[in-house]
C-alpha positions in Angstrom: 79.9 54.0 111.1 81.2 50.8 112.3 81.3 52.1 116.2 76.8 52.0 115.5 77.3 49.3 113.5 75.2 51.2 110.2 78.1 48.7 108.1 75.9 45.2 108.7 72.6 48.0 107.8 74.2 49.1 104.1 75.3 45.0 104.2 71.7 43.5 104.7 70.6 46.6 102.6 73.1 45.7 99.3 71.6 42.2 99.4 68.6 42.7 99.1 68.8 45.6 96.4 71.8 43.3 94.8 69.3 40.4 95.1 66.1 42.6 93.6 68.4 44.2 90.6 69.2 41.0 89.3 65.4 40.1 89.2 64.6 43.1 87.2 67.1 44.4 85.2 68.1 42.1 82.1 72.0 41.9 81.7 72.7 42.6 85.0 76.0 44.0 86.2 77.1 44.6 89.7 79.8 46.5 88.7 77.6 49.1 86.5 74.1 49.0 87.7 74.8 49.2 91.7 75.8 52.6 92.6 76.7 52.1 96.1 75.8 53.2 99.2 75.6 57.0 100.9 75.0 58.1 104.5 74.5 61.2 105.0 74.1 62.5 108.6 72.3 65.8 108.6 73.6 66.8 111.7 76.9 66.8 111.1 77.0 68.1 107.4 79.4 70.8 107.6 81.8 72.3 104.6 84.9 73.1 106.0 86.4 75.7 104.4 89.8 75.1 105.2 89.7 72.4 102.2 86.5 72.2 100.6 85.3 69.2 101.9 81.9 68.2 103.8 81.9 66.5 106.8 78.8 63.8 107.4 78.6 62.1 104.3 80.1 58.5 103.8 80.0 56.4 100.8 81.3 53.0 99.5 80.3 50.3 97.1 80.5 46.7 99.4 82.6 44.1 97.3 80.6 41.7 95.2 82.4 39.0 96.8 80.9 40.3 100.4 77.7 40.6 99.1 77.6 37.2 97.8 79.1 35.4 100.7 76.4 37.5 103.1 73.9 36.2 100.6 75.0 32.7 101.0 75.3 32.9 104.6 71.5 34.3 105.3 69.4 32.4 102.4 
């Protein structure tokens, strides 16, 4: 992820879906509303048997405190 740099993609991409829920959802809440963010790489999705688990798929929800810093930093 890092190596193709895809982390400053989901970054950019969390502010501007951070910056469009807040606009549209009443009561908005980082913490419940935003999900977080999924790759998945269909070329290497693989379950490996040995212990149930899939290769290829990478998730994480970005800090509020990044995303608001980022935010600061670009607008």
């Amino acid at each position: 992820m890092c190596h193709h740099r895809y982390d400053i993609q989901y970054q950019i991409y969390s502010i501007a879906l951070h910056k469009y829920l807040k606009l549209n959802i009443y009561n908005y809440d980082y913490s419940i509303h935003f999900g977080g963010i999924y790759y998945i790489f269909l070329r290497g999705l693989l379950l490996d048997n040995n212990n149930n688990s899939f290769s290829g798929l990478f998730y994480i929800k970005p800090n509020l405190n990044l995303i608001n810093k980022l935010n600061d930093f670009f607008f």
